[in-house]
C-alpha positions as a Markdown table, in Angstrom:
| # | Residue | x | y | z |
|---|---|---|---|---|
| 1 | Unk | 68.4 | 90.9 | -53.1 |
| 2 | Unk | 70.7 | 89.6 | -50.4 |
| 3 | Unk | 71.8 | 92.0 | -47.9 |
| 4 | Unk | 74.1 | 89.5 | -46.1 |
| 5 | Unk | 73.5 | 87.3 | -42.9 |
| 6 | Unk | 70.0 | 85.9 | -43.3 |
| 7 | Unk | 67.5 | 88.9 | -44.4 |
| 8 | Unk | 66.4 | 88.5 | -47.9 |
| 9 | Unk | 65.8 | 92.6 | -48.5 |
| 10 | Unk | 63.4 | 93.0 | -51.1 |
| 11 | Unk | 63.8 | 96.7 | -51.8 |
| 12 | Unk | 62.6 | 95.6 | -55.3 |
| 13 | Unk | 58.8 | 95.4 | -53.9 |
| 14 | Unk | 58.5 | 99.7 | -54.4 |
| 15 | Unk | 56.9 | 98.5 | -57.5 |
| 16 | Unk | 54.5 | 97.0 | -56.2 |
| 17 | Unk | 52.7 | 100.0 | -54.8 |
| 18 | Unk | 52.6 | 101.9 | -58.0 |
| 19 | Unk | 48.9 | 101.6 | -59.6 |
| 20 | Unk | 50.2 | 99.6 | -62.7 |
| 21 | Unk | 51.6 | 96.7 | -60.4 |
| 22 | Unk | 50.9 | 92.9 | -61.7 |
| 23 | Unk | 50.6 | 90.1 | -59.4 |
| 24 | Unk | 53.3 | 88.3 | -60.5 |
| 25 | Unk | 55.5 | 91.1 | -58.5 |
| 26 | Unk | 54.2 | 89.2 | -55.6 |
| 27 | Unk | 54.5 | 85.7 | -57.7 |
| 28 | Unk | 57.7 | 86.2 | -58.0 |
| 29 | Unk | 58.9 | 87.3 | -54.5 |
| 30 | Unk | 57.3 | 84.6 | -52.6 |
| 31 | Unk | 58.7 | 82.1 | -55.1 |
| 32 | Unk | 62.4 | 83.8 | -53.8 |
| 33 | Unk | 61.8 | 83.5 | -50.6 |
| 34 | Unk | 60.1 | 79.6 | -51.0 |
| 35 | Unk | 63.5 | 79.1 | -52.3 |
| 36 | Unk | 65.7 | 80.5 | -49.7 |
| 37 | Unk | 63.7 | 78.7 | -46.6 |
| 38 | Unk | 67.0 | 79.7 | -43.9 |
| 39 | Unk | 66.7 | 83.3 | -44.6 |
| 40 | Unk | 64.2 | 86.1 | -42.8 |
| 41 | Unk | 62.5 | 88.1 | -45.5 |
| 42 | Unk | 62.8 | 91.6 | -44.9 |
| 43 | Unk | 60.5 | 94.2 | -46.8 |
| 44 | Unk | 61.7 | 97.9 | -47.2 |
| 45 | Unk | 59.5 | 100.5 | -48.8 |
| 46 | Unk | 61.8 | 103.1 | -48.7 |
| 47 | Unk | 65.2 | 104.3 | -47.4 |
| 48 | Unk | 63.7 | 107.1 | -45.5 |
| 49 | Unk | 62.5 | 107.4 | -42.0 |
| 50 | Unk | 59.1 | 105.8 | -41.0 |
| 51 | Unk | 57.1 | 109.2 | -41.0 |
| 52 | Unk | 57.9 | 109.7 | -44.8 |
| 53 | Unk | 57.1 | 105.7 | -45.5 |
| 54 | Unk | 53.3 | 106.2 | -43.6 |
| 55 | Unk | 53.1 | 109.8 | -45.3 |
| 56 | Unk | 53.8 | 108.2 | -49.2 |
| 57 | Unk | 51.3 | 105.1 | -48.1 |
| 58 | Unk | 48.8 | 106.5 | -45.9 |
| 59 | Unk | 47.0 | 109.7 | -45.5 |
| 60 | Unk | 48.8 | 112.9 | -44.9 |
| 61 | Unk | 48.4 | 112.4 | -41.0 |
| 62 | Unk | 48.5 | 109.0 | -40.9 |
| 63 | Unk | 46.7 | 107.5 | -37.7 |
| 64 | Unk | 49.2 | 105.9 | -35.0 |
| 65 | Unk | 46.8 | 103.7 | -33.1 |
């Protein structure tokens, strides 16, 4: 969960966009970061560039504007 320096890096939250995802997922990760107040949360869906990330999220020609 810590990725050194002060970014909390929640690469954890990919469970959260399958369809069987529970709130407490989200419970859970704000509780964290309510327990880590110095830190800057940062939230990575993936380890691929952003076209793949829109592409796996959004449509198949996801809208830029």
């Amino acid at each position: 969960m810590y990725a050194g320096g002060r970014a909390a890096l929640g690469l954890y939250l990919r469970a959260a966009a399958r369809p069987q995802a529970e709130p407490q997922i989200f419970r859970d990760h704000f509780e964290t970061l309510a327990r880590h107040p110095g830190h800057w949360p940062c939230i990575s869906f993936c380890n691929h560039d952003i076209m793949r990330t829109a592409t796996r999220f959004g449509a198949a020609r996801p809208s830029h504007g």
